[in-house]
Backbone bond lengths (Angstrom), bond angles and torsions (degrees), N, CA, C in turn:
res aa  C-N    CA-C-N  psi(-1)  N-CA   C-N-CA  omega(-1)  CA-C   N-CA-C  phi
1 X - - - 1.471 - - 1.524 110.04 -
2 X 1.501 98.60 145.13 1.636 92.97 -175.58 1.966 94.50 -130.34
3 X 1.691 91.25 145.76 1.602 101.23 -163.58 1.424 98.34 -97.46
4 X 1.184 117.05 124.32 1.646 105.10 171.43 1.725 118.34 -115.93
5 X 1.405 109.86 136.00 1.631 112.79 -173.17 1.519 113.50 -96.50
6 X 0.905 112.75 99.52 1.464 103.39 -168.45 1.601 109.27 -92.55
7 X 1.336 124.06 108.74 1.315 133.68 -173.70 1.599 115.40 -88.70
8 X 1.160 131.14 120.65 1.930 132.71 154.74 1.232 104.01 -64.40
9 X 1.368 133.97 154.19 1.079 145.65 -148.75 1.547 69.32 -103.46
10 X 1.974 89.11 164.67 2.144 99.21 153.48 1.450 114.06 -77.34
11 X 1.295 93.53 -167.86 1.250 109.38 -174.29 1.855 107.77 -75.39
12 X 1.436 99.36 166.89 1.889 112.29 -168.90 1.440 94.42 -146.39
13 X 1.257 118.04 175.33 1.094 113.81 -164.71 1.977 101.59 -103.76
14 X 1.612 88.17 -14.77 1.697 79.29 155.88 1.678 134.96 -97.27
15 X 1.225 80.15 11.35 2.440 82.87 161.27 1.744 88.80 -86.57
16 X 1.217 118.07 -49.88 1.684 116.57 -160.78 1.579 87.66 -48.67
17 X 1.587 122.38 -68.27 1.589 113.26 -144.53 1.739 104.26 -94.02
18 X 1.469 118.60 29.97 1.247 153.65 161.67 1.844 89.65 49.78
19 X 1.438 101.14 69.72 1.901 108.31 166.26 1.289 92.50 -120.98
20 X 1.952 85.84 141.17 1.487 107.80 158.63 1.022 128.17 -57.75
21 X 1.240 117.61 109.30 1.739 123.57 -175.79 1.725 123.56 -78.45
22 X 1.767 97.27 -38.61 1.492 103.60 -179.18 1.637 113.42 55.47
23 X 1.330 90.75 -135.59 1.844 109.19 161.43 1.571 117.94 -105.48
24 X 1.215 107.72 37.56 1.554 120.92 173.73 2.101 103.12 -98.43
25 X 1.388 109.12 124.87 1.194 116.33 -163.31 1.391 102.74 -87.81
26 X 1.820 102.23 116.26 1.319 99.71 146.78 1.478 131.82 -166.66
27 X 1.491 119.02 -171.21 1.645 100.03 -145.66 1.902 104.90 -99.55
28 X 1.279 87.23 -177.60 1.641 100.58 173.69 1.367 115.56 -56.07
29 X 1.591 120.91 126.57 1.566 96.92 170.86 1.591 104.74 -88.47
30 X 1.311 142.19 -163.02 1.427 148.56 166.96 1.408 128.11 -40.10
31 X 1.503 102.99 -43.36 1.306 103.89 166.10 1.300 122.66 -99.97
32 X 1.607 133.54 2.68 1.231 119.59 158.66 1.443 125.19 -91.35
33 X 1.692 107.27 2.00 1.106 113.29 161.57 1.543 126.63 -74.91
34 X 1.444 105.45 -34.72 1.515 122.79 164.39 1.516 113.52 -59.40
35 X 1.149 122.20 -48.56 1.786 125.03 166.98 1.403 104.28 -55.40
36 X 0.847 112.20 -79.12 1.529 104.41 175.58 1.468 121.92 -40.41
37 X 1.284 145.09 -24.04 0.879 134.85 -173.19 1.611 107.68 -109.90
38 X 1.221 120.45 7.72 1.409 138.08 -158.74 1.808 84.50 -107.00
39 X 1.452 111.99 -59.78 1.641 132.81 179.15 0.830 102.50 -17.95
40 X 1.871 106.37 -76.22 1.872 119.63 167.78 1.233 120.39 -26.31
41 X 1.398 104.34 -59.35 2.210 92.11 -177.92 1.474 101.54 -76.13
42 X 0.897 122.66 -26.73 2.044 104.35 175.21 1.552 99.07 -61.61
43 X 1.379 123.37 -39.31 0.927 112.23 -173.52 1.257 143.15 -52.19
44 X 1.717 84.16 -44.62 1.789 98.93 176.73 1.316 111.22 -102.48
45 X 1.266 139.09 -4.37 1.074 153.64 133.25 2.026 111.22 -14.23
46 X 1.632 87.87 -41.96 1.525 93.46 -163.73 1.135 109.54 -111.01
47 X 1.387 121.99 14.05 1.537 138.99 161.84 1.346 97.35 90.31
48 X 1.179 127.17 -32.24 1.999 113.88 172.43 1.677 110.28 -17.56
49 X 1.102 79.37 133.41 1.723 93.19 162.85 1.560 117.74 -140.50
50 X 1.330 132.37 150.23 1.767 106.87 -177.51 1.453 106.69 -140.91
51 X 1.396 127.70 141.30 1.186 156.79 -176.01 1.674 95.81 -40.76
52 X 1.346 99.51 -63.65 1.697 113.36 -149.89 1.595 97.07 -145.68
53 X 1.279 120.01 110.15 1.390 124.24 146.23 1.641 118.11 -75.07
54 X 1.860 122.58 148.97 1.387 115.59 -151.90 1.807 68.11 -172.63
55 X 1.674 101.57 113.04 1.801 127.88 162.68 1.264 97.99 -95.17
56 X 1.115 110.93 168.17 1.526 144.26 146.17 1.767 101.73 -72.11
57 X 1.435 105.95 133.98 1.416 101.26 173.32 1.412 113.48 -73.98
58 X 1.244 134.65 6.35 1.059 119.68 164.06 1.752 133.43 -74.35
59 X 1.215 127.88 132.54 1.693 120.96 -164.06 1.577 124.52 -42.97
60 X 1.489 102.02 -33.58 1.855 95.91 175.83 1.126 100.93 -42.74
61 X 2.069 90.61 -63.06 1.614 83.63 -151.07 1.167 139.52 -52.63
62 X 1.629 114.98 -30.61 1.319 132.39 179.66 1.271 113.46 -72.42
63 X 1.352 137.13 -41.69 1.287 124.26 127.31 1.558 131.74 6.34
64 X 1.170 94.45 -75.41 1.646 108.79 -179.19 1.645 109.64 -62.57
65 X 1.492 120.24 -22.57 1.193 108.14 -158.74 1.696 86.74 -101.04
66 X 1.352 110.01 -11.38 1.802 88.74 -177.12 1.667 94.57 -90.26
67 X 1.336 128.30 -28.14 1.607 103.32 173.12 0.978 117.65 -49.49
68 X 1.668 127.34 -45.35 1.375 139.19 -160.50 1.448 115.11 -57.97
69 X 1.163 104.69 -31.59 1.336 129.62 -177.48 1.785 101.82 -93.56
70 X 1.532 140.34 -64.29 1.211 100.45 158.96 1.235 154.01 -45.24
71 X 1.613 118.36 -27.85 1.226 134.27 157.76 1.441 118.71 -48.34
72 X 1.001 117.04 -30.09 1.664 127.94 -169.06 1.836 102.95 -110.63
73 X 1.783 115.28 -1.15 1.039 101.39 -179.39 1.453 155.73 67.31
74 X 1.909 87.05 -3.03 1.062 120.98 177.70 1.282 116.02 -86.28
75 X 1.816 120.66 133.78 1.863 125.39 139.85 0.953 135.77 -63.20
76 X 1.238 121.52 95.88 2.232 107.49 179.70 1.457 65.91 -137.96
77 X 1.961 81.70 175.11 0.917 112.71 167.95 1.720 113.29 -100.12
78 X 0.955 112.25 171.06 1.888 116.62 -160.70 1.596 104.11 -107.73
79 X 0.820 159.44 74.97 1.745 156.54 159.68 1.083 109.97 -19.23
80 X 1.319 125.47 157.49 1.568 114.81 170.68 1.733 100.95 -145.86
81 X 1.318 117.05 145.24 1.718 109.80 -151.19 1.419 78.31 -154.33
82 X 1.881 119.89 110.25 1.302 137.55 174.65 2.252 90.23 -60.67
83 X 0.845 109.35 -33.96 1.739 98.21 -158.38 1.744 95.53 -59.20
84 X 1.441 128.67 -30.43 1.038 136.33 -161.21 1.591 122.21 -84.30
85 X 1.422 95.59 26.63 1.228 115.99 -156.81 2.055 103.95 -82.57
86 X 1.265 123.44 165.42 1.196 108.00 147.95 1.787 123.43 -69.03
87 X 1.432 82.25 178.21 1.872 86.25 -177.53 1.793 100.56 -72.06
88 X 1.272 92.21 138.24 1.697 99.39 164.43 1.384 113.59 -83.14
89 X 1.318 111.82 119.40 1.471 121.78 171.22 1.829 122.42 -104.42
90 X 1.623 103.80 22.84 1.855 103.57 154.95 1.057 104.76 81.59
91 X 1.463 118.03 -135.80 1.422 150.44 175.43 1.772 113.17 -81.15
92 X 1.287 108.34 7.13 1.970 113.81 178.24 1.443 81.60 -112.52
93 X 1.349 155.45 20.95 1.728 130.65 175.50 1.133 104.90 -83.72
94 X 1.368 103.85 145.48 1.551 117.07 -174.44 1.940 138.11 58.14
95 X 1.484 76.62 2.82 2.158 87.85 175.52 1.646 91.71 -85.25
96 X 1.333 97.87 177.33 1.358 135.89 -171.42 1.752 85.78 -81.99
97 X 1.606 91.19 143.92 1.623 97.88 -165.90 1.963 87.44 -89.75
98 X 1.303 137.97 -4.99 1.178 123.53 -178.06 1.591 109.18 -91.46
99 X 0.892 117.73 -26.62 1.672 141.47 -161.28 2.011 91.87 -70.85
100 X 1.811 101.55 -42.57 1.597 102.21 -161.23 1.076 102.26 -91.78
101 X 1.937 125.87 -17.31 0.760 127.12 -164.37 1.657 106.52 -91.93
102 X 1.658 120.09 -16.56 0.676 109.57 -173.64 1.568 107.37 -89.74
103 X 1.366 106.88 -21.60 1.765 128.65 166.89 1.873 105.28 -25.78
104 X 1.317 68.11 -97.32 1.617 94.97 -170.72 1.779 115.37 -73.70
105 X 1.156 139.03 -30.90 1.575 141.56 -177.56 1.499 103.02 -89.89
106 X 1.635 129.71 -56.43 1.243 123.82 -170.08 1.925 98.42 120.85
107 X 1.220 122.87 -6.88 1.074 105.69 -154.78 1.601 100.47 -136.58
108 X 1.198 120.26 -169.92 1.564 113.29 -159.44 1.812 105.93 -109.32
109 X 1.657 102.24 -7.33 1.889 108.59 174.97 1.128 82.52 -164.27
110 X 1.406 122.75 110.37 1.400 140.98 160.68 1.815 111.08 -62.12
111 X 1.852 118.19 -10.55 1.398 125.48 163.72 1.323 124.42 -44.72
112 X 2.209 97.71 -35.52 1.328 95.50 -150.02 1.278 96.45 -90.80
113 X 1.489 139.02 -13.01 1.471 144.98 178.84 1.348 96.65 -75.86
114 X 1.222 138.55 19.66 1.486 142.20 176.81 1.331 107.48 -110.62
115 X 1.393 92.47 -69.53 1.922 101.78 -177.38 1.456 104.81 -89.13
116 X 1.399 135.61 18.34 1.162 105.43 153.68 1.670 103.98 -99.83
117 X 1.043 120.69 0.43 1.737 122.68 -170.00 1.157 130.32 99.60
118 X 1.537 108.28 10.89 1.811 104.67 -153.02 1.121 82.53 -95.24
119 X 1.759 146.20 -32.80 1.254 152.08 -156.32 1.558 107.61 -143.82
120 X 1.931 101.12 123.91 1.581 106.24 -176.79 1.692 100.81 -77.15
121 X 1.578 116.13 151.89 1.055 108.98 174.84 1.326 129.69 -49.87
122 X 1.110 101.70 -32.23 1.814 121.01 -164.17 1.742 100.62 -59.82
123 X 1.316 110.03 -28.76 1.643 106.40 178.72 1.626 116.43 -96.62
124 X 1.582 100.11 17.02 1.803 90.77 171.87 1.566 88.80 -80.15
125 X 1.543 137.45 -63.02 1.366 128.40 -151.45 1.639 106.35 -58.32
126 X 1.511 86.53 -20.21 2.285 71.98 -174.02 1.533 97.30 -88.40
127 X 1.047 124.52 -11.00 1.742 110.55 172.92 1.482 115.99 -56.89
128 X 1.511 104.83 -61.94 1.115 157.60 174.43 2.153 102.59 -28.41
129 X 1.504 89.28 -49.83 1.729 100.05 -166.26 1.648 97.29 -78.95
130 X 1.488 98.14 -35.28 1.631 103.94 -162.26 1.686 108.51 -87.86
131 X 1.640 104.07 -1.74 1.468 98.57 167.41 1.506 126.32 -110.21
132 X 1.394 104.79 14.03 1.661 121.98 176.87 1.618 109.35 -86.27
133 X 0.854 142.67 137.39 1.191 127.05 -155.01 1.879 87.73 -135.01
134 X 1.222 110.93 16.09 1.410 113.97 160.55 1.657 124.03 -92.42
135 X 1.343 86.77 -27.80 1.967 119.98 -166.71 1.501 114.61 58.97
136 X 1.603 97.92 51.30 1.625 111.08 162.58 1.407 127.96 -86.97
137 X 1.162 86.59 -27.66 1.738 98.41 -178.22 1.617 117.67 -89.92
138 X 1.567 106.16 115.09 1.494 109.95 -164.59 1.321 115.72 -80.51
139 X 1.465 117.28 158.01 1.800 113.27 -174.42 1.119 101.14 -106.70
140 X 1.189 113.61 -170.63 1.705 125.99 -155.50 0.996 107.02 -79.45
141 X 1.725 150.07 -14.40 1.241 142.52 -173.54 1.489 94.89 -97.27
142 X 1.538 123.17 -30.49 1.394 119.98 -173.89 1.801 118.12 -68.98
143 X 1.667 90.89 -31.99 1.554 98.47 179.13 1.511 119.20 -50.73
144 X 1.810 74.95 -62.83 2.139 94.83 178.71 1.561 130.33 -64.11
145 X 1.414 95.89 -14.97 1.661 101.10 167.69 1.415 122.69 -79.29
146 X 1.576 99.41 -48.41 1.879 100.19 167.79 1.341 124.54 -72.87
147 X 1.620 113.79 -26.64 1.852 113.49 151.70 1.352 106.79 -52.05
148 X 1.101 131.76 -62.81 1.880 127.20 -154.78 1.578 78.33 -54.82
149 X 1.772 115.60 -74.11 1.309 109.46 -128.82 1.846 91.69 -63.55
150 X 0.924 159.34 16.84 1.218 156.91 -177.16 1.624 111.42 -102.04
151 X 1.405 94.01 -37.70 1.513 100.41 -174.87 1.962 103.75 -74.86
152 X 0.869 92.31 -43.04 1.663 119.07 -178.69 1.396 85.37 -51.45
153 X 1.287 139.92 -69.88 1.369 135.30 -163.53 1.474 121.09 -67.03
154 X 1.359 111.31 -20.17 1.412 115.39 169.76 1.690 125.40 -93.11
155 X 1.617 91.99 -15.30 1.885 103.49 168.49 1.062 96.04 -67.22
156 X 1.705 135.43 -54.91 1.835 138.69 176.46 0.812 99.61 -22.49
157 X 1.287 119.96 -88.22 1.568 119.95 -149.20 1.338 99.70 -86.25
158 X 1.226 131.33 -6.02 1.839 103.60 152.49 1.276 123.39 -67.26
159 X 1.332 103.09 -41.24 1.420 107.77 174.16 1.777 111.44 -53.40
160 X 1.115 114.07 -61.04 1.427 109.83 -173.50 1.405 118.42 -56.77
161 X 1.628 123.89 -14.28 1.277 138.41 -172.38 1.961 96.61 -97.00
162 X 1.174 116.11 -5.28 1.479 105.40 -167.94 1.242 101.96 50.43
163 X 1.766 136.74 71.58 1.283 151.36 159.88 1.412 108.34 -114.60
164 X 1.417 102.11 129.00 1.592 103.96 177.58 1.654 127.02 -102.75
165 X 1.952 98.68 -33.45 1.306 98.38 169.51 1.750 118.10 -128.08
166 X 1.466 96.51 149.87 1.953 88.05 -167.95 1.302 95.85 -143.82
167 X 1.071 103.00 117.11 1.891 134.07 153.08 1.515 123.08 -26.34
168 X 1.266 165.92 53.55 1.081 162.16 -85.80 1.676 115.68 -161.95
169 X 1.300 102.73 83.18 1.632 92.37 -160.94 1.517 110.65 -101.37
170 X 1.009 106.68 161.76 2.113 101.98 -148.29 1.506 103.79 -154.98
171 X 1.221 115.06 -152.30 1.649 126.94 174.14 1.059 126.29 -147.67
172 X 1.480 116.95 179.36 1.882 108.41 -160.12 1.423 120.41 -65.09
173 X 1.762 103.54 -59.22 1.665 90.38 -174.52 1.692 97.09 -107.28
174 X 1.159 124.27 1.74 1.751 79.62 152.67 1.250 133.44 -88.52
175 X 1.430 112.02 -3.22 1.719 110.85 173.40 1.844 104.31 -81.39
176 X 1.314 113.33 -33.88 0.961 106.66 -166.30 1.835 110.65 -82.17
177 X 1.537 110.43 -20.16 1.472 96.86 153.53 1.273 123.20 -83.55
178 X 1.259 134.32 6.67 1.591 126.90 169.86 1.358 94.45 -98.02
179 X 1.088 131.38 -27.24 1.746 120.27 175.30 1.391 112.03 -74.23
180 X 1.737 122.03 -29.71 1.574 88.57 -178.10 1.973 87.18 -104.78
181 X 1.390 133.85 29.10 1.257 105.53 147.56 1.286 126.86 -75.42
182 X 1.823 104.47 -8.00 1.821 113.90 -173.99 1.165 77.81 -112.45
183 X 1.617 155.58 85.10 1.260 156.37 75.79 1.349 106.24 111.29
184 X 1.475 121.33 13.70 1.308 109.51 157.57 1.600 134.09 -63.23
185 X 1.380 111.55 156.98 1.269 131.87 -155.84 1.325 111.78 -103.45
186 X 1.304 115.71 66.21 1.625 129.79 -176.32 1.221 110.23 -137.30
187 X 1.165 114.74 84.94 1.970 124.33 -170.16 1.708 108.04 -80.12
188 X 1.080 117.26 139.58 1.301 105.34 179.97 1.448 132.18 58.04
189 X 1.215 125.77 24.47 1.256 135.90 174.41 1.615 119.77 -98.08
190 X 1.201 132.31 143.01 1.222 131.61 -164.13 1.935 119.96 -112.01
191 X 1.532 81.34 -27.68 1.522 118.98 156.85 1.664 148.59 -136.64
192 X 1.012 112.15 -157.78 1.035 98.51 159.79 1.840 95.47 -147.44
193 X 2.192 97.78 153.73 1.751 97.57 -171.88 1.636 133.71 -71.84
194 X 1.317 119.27 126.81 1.186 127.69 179.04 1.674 106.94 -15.16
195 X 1.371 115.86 105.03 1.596 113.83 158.94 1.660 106.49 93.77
196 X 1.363 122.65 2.91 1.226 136.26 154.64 1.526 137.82 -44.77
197 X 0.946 129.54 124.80 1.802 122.74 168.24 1.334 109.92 -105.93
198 X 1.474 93.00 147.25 1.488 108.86 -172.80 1.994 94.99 -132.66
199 X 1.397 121.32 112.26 1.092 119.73 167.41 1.506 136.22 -73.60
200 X 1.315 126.72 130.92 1.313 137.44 170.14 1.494 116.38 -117.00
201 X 1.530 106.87 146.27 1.965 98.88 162.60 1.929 86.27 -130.00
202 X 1.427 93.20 165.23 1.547 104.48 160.26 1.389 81.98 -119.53
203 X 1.655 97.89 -170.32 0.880 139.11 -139.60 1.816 146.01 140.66
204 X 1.224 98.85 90.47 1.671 98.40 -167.32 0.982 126.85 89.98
205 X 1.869 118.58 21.71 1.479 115.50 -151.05 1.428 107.42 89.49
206 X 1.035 135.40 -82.20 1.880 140.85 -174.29 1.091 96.09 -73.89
207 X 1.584 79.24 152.61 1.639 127.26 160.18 1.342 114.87 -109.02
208 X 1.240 110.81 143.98 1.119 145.71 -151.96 2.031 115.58 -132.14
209 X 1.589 143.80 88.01 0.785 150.02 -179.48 1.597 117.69 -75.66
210 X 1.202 111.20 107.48 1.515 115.17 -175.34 1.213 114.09 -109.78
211 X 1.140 128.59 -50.75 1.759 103.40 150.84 1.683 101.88 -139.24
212 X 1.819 107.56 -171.39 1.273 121.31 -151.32 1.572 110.84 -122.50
213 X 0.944 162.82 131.02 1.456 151.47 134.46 1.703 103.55 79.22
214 X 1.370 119.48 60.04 1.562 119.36 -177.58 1.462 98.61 -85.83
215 X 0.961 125.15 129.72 1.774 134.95 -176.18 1.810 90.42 -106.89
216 X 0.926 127.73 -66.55 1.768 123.46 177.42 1.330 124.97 -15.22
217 X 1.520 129.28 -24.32 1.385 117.04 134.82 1.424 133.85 -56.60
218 X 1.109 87.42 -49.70 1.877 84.03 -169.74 1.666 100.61 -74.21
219 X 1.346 133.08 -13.94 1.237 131.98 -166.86 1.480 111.35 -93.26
220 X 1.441 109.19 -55.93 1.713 113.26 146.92 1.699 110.19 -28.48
221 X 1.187 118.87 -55.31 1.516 106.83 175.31 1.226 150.67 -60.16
222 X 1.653 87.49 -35.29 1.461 117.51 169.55 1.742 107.36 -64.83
223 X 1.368 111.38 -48.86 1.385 114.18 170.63 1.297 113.32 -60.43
224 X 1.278 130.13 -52.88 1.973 131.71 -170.19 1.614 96.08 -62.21
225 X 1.397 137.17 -19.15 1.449 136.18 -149.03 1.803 110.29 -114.66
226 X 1.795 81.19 -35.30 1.988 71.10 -164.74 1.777 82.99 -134.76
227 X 1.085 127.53 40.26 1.921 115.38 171.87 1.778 86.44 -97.36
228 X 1.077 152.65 -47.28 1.076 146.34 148.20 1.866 123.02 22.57
């Protein structure tokens, strides 16, 4: 069995001024460097240790995975896996998430047609694809296919390495739509929280979701680091 940690990047200064980031690169602001590096001591705090760390080539994330790794005090080396990317959102990268939302949904935070229930997440990316009129912006089967097949490629070569647990640092809603296409239990969510783990194992071919969005690492850290 192989354990997988699936990490959200920290915070950037475009979750704060609420822009679509997509696959538009950008860095840690101050305090998602502190989450992230807080992650690390929950981490090792909790005796985890991991085979193989594996980013998203995009800069947060990798970012996030070298705090995680100072926090935890740890040397590896960092992987970087284009599939692990966020969702590409086209011709909406980098606008104001009210501006697109008011674009394409009708409404002033296309979030809240999520978490209030009126709209499953899975149909913001197909709105989203079908209102680019470039056809950059990928839909929800495109996300979750190049997440699986990415994840799939890093169970390989754990497997062939005799690796059991791997570090996996990612982003909000495309991890969190490949987690509830494998049956996780996160209703109404739009993301998932800055510096969070969400557990997976394969096994046998499948994956298997054991829990979702645990903040108690990085919060344990935040407490061992800055209650002081």
């Amino acid at each position: 069995m192989i354990n997988l940690y699936l990490v959200r990047h920290g915070e950037t200064a475009g979750n704060v001024r609420q822009l679509i980031q997509g696959v538009t690169n950008s860095r840690l602001d101050a305090h998602g460097r502190k989450q992230a590096f807080a992650l690390g001591l929950g981490l090792k705090a909790s005796g985890l240790k991991f085979d193989r760390v594996v980013s998203s080539d995009l800069i947060r994330a990798q970012e996030t995975a070298q705090q995680i790794l100072l926090g935890m005090d740890e040397k590896q080396p960092i992987e970087t896996n284009g599939g692990l990317r966020e969702e590409n959102d086209g011709i909406f990268e980098g606008r104001e998430l009210k501006d697109v939302s008011e674009e394409v949904f009708g409404v002033p935070d296309y979030h809240q047609l999520v978490t209030s229930g009126k709209v499953p997440l899975e149909a913001i990316p197909d709105r989203l694809h079908a209102a680019d009129v470039t056809d950059q912006a990928e839909n929800t089967q495109q996300i979750v296919s190049r997440y699986d097949l990415a994840l799939r490629r890093i169970v390989a070569a754990a497997e062939a390495a005799h690796e059991t647990s791997i570090l996996v640092v990612s982003h909000g809603t495309a991890s969190l739509l490949w987690l509830l296409a494998h049956g996780a239990d996160l209703p109404n969510r739009t993301e998932l929280t800055n510096a969070s783990v969400s557990k997976v194992t394969y096994q046998n071919g499948r994956f298997k979701v054991d829990w979702v969005d645990n903040t108690t690492f990085r919060d344990q850290g935040l407490q061992e680091a800055w209650s002081q």
